[in-house]
C-alpha positions as CSV (number, residue, x, y, z in Angstrom):
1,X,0.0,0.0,0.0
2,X,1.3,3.5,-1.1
3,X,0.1,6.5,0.8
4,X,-1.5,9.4,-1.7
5,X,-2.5,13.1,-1.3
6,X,-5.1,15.1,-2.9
7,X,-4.1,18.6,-3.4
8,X,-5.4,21.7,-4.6
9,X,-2.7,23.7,-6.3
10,X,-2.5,27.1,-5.5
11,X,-2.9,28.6,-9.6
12,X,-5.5,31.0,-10.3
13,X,-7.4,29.7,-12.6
14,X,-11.4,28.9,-12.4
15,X,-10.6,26.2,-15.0
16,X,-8.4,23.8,-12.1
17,X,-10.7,23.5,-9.5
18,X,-10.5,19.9,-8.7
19,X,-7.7,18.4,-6.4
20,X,-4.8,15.7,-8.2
21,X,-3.5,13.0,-6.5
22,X,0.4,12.3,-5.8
23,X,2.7,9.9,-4.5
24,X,3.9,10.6,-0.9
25,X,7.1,9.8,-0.4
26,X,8.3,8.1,2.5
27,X,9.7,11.0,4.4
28,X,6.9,13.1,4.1
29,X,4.4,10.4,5.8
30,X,3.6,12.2,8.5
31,X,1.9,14.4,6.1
32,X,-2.1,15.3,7.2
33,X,-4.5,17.3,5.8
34,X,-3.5,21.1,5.6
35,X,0.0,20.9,5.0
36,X,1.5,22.8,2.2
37,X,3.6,21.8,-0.3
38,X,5.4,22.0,-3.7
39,X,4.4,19.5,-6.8
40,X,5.1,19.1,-10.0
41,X,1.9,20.3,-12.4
42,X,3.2,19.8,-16.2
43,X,5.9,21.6,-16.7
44,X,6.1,23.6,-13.4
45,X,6.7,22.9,-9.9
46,X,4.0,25.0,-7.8
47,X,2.3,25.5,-4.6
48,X,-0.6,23.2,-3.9
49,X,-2.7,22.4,-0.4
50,X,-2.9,18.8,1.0
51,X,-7.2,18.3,1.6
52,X,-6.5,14.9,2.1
53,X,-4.3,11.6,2.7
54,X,-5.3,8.2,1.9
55,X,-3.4,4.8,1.2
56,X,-4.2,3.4,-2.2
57,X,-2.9,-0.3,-4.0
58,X,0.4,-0.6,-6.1
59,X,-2.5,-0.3,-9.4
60,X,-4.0,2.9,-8.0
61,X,-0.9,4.6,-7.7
62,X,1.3,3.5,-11.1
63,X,1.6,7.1,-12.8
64,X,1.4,9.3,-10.2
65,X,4.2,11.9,-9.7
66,X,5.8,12.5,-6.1
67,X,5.4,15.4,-4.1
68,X,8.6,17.2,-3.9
69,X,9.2,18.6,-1.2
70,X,7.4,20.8,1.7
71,X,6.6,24.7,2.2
72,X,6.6,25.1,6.2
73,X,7.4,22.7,8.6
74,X,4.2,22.3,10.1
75,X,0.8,22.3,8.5
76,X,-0.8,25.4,7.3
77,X,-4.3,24.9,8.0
78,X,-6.0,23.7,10.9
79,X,-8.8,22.1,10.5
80,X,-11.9,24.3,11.3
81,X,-9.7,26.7,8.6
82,X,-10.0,23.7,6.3
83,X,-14.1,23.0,7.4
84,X,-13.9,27.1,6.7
85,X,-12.6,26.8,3.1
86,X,-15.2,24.2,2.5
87,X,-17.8,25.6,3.7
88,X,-16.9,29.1,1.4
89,X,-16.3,26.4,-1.6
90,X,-19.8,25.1,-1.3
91,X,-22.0,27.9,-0.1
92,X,-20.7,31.1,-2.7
93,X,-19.9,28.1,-5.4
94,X,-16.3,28.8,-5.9
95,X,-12.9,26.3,-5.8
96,X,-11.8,25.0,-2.6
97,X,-8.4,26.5,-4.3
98,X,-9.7,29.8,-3.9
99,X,-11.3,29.7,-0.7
100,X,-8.3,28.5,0.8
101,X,-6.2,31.0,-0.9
102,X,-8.3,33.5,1.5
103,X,-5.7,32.2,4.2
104,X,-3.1,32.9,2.6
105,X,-0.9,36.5,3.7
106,X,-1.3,37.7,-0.1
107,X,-2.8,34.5,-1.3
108,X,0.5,33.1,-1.5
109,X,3.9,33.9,0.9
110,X,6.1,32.2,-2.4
111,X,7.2,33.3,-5.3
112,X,8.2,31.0,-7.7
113,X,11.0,31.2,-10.4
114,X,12.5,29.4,-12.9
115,X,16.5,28.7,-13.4
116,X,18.5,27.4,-15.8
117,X,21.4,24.7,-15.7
118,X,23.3,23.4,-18.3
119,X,23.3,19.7,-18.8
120,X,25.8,17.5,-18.1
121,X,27.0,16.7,-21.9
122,X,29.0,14.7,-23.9
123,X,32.2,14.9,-25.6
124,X,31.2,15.8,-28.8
125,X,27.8,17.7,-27.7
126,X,29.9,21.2,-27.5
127,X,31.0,20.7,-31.4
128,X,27.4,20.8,-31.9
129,X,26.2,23.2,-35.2
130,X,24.0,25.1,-32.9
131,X,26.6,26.2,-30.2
132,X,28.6,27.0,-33.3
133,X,26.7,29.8,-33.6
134,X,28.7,32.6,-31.4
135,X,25.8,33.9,-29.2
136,X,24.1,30.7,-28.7
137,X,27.6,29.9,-27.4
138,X,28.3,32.5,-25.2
139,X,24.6,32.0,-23.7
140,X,25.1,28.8,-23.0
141,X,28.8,29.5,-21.7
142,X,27.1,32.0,-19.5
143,X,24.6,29.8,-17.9
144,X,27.2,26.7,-17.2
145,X,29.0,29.7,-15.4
146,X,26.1,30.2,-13.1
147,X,25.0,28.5,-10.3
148,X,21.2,28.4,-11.6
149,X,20.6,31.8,-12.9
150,X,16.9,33.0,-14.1
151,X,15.5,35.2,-16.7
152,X,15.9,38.5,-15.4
153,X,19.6,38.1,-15.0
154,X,20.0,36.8,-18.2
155,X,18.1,39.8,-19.9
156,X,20.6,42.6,-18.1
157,X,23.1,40.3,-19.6
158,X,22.0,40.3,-23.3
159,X,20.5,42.7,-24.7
160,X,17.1,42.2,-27.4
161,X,19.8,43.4,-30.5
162,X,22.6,40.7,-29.8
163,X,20.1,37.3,-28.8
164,X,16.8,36.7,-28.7
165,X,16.9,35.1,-25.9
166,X,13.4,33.6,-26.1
167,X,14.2,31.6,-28.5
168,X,17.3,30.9,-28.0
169,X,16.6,29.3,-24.7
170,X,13.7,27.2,-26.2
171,X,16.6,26.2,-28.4
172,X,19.0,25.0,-25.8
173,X,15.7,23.8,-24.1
174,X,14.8,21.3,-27.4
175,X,18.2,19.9,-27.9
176,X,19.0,19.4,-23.9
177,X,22.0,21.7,-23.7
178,X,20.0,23.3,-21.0
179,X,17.3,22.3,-18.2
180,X,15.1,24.1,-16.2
181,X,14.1,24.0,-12.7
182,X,12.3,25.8,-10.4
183,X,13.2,27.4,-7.1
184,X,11.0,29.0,-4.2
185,X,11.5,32.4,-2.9
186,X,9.3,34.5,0.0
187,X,8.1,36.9,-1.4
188,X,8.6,38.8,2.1
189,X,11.8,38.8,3.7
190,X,12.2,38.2,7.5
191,X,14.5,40.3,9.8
192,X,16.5,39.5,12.1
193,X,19.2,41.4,14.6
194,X,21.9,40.1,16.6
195,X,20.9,39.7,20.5
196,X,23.6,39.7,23.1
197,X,23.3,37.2,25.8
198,X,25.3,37.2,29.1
199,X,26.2,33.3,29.8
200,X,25.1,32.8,33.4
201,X,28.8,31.5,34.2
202,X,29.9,34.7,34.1
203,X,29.6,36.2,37.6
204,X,31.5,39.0,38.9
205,X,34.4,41.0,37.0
206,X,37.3,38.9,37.3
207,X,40.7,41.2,38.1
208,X,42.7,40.3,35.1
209,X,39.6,42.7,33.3
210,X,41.4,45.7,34.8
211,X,44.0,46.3,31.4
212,X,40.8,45.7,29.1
213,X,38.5,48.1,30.3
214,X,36.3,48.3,26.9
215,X,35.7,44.5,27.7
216,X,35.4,45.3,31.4
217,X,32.9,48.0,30.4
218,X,31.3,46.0,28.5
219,X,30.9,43.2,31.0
220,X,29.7,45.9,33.5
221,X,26.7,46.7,31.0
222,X,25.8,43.0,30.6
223,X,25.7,42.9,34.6
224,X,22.9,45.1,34.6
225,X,21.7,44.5,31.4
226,X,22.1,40.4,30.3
227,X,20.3,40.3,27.3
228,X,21.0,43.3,25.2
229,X,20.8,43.5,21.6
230,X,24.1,44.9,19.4
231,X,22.4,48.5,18.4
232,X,22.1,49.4,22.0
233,X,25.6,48.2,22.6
234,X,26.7,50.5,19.1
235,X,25.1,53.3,21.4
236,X,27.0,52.4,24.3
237,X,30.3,52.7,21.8
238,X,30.6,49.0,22.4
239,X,32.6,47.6,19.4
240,X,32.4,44.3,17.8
241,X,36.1,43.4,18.0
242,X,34.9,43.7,21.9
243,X,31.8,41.8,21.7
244,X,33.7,38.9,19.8
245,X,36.3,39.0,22.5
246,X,34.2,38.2,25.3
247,X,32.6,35.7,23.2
248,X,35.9,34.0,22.8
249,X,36.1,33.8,26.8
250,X,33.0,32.0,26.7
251,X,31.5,35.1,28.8
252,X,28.4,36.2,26.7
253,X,26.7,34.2,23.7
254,X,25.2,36.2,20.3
255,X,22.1,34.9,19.2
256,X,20.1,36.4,15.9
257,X,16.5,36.7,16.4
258,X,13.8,37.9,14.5
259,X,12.7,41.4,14.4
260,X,8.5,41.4,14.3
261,X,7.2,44.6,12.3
262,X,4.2,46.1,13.5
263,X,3.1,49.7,12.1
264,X,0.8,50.0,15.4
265,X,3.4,49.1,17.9
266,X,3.7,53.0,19.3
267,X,0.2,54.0,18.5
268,X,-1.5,55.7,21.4
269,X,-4.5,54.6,23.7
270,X,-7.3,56.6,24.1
271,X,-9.5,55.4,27.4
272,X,-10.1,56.1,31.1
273,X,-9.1,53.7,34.1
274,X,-12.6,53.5,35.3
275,X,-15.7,53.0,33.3
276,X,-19.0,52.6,35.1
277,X,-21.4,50.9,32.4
278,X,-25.1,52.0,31.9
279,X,-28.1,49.8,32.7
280,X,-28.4,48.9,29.1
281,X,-24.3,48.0,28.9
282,X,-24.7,46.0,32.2
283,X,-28.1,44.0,30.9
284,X,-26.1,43.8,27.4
285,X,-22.9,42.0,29.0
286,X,-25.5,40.1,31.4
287,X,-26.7,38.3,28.3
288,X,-23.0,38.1,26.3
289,X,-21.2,36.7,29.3
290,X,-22.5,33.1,30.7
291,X,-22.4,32.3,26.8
292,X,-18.7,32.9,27.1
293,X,-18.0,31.4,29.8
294,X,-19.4,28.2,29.0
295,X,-17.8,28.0,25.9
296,X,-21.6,27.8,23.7
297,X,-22.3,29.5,20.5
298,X,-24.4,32.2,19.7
299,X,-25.3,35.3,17.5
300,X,-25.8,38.6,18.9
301,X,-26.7,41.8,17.6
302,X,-26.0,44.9,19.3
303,X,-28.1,47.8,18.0
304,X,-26.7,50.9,20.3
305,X,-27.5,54.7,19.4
306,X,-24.6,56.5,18.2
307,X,-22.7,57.1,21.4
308,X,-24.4,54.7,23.5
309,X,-21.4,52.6,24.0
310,X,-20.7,49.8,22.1
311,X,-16.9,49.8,22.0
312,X,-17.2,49.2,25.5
313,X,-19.5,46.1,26.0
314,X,-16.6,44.9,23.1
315,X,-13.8,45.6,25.1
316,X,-15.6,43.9,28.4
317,X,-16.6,40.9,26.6
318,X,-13.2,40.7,25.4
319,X,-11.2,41.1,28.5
320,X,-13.8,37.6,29.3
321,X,-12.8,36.1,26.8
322,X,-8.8,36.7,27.0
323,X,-9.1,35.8,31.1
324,X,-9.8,32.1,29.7
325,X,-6.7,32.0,27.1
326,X,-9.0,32.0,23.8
327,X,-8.9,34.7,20.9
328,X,-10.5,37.7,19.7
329,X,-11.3,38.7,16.4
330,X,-12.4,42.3,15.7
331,X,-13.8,43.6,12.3
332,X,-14.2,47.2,10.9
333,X,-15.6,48.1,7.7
334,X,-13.1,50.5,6.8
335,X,-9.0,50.4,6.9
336,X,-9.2,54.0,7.9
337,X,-11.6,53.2,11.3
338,X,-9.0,50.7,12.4
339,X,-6.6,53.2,14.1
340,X,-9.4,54.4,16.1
341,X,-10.6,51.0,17.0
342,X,-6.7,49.9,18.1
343,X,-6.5,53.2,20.3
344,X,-9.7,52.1,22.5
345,X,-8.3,48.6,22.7
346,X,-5.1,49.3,23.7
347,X,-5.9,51.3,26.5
348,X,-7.3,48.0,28.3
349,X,-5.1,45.1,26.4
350,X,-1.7,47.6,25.7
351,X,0.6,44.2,24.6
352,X,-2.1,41.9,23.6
353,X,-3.5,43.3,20.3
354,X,-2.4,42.8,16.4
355,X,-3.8,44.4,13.5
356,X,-4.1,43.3,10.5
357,X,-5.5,44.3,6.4
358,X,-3.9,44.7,3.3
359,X,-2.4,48.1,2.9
360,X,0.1,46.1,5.8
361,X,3.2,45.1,4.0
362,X,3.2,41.3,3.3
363,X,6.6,41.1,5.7
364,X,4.1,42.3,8.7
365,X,1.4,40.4,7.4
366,X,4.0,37.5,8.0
367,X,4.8,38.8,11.3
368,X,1.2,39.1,12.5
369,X,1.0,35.7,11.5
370,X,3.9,34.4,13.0
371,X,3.1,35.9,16.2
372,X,-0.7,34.6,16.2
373,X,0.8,31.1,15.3
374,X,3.3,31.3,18.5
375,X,0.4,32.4,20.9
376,X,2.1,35.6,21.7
377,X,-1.1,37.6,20.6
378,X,-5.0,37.4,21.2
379,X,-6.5,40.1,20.1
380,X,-6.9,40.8,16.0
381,X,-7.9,44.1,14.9
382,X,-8.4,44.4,11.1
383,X,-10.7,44.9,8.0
384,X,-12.4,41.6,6.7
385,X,-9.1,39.6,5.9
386,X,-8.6,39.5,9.7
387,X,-10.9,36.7,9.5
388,X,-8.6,34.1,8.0
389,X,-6.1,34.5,10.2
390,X,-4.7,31.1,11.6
391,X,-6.9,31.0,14.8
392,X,-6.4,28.2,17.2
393,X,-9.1,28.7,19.8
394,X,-11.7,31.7,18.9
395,X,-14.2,32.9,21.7
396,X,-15.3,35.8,20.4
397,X,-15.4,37.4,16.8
398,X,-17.2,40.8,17.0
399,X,-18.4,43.2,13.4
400,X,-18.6,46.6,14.3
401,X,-20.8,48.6,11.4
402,X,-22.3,45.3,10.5
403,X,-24.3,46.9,8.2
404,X,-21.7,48.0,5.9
405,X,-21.5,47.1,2.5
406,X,-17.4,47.3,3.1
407,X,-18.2,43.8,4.7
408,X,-18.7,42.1,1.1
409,X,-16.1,40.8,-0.8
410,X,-16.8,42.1,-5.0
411,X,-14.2,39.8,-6.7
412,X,-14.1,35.8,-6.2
413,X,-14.6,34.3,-3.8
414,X,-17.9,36.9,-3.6
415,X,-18.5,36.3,0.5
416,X,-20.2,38.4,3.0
417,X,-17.5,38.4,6.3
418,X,-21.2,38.8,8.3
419,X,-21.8,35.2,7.3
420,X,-18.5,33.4,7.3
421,X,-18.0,35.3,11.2
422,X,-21.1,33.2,11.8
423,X,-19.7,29.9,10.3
424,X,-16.6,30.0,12.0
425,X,-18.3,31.0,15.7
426,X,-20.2,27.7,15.2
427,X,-17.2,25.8,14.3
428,X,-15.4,27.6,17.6
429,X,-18.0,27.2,20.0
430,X,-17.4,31.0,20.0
431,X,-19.8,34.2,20.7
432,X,-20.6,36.3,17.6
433,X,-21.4,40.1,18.6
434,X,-22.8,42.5,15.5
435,X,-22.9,45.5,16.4
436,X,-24.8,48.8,14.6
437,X,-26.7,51.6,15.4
438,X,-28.8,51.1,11.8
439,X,-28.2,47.3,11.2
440,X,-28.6,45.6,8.4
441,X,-32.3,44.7,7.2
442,X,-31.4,40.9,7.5
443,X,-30.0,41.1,10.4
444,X,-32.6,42.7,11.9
445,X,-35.1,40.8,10.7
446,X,-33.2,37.3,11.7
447,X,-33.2,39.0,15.6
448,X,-37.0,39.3,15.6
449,X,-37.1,35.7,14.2
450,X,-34.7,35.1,17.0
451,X,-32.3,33.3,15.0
452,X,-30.1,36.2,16.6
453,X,-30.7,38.1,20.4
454,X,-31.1,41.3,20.2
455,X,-29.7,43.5,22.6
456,X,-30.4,47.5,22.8
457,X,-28.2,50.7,23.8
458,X,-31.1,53.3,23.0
459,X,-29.3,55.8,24.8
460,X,-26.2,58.3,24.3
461,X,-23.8,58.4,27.4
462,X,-22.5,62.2,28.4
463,X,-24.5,65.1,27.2
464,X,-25.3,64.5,23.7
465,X,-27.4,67.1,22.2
466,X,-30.3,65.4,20.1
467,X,-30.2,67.8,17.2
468,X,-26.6,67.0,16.9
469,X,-27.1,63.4,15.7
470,X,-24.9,64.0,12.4
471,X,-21.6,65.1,14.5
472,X,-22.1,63.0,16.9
473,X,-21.5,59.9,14.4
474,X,-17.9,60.7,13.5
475,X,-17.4,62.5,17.5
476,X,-18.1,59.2,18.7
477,X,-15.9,57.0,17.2
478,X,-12.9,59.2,17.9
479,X,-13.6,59.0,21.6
480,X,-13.4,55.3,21.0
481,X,-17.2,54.7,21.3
């Protein structure tokens, strides 16, 4: 019995939405559903998603191609993000392949590219008529030079007047002088800066330190300071002949570690130590809360007066949520209405929140996911790709505005984030809160059914005037509201 995997490759085209079987080798048979991994697909090698692992007879399997080799080294998806994709797949009629590129930071964190290698020939191969032609020889020279080298290179080498280089290649390609193959690259790059790490052996100063003193002065920072990184030693005037010196002695250790990007990491709070909640807040949490803390699922919409304090019963159903260990989701309509969202938040959850849409370079998109992934995070702030985020344990996924047409997705996969919120807080066991102070007709409509609960703020907090309705809209978010 041979073990085979059916795969979605990740190609956007409507035209392959089915999944292929191949061949999984034997070191990859740990491999489960959600892993991702590279395959050959005609002539390419490409990104595909494993749905599924079955063994299959000797028969079954004769003309199957391997996979090649694997993208992380842990599986992408978990599997309510795989129940997720499925559930998109089937209910907006679209390819699991492009529901599950949803998940993706950028719909893909590769980039593929092609390079080219000369083949190993024979002895009367480079007396060949067509590398007697003088630039199909020095292009062939060029690449068996090169280490791999790809197409871009090769066009800053040879220009359009002295090869076409199209052609040419095809040429090389035909008569095997040449073979192509494929390499992955990130697309984003990862940072990293050197740490400095006192070694716990050290102790005190030893006396023989006394004709050194950068390396004593050094060692006196480390005292105080034992993990450090290298740009606050360069401020110090610390060199790094000094640094490697008391590295030598076995004193202190250097370590690179990565560097996570985050464009809200010095934004400011906006909120006030103690909050005494309304009637209607109070009544409203009253109802949110024993749902969370028994881990049960249900829908609630929030429909709160401009003003009346809906930010708040968030941030309090949120700070119930955290005190178990599970995560928050938080959706706005609108990039622009996330800073004001992350300023009300951070005021109660300063080190516990990450944001997250698409004007976010894909390196912080990376970084947001990396941090999610290692559980250092619980909070995710973001327009509607914060959804597909790789959540481990949701208990809360909250739509402010849910009435916003921002909330609908117009290319493929067309989904509404209103409804896949509600998916995924069945799959979770987690509480959905909608919140709006003119919801959406179906929404409403579903809370007198009471398919949702409806729960009411029909009141401002502070002195609101009632003729001011229009000012108070854009006042009240602001003041985190």
């Amino acid at each position: 019995m041979k073990k085979t995997a059916s795969v979605f490759v990740n190609i956007p085209v409507k035209s392959i939405a089915k999944a292929y079987s191949y061949i999984v080798p034997e070191e990859f048979s740990f491999l489960t559903a959600g892993w991702r991994i590279f395959v050959p697909f005609g002539s390419r090698k490409v990104e595909g998603f494993v749905v599924e692992v079955q063994e299959e007879t000797q028969e079954i399997v004769a003309g199957l191609k391997p996979i090649l080799e694997l993208v992380d080294q842990e599986a992408w998806f978990s599997p309510p993000m795989l129940q997720t994709a499925y559930w998109l797949a089937e209910y907006y009629l679209c390819s699991v392949a492009e529901s599950m590129r949803l998940f993706m930071p950028g719909k893909s964190g590769l980039k593929i590219r092609a390079l080219y290698y000369v083949c190993e020939c024979s002895e009367n191969e480079p007396n060949s008529p067509l590398l007697q032609v003088e630039a199909y020889k020095k292009l062939y020279t060029h690449i068996q030079l090169s280490a791999g080298i790809d197409i871009q290179e090769l066009r800053q080498q040879f220009s359009p007047e002295e090869i076409d280089l199209d052609y040419a290649l095809s040429r090389l390609l035909q008569y095997k002088f040449i073979y192509k193959d494929y390499a992955a690259k990130r697309n984003a790059s990862q940072t990293y800066e050197k740490i400095i790490h006192l070694r716990p052996a050290a102790g005190a100063i030893p006396e023989d330190f006394s004709r050194r003193p950068a390396q004593k002065r050094l060692l006196e920072i480390l005292l105080k300071t034992p993990i450090c990184s290298a740009a606050f030693l360069r401020q110090e005037k610390i060199s790094w002949p000094v640094i490697h010196a008391l590295e030598a002695q076995g004193v202190l250790e250097i370590r690179s570690e990565r560097v996570l990007q985050d464009s809200y990491r010095d934004s400011e709070s906006n909120g006030k130590s103690r909050i005494e909640l309304t009637v209607a807040q109070t009544k409203a949490l009253e109802e949110i809360v024993p749902l969370i803390e028994t881990g049960r699922s249900k829908v609630f919409l929030l429909h709160g007066v401009t003003g009346s304090g809906k930010t708040q019963v968030y941030m309090e159903a949120a700070r119930k949520v955290r005190a178990q260990g599970r995560q928050v989701v938080v959706l706005v309509p609108e990039i622009a209405l996330t800073g004001q969202l992350v300023s009300s938040f951070k005021y109660y959850f300063p080190d516990d929140i990450l944001v997250i849409h698409s004007r976010l370079s894909l390196s912080e998109r990376n970084d947001a996911v990396f941090r999610l992934r290692q559980q250092q995070i619980g909070i995710v702030i973001g327009a509607r790709s914060a959804l597909f985020m790789p959540f481990d344990d949701l208990g809360l996924l909250i739509l402010d505005e849910e009435h916003d047409p921002s909330y609908k997705q117009d290319e493929s996969p067309r989904y509404h984030a209103r409804d896949v919120a509600e998916e995924m807080a069945r799959l979770h066991n987690a509480v959905l809160l909608l919140g709006s102070a003119t919801p959406a007709v179906e929404s409403f409509y579903r809370a007198e059914k009471k398919d949702y609960t409806l729960l009411s703020l029909p009141q401002r907090i502070g002195d609101f005037s009632a003729t001011a309705g229009s000012i108070c809209r854009y006042a009240s978010r602001a003041k985190g509201w």
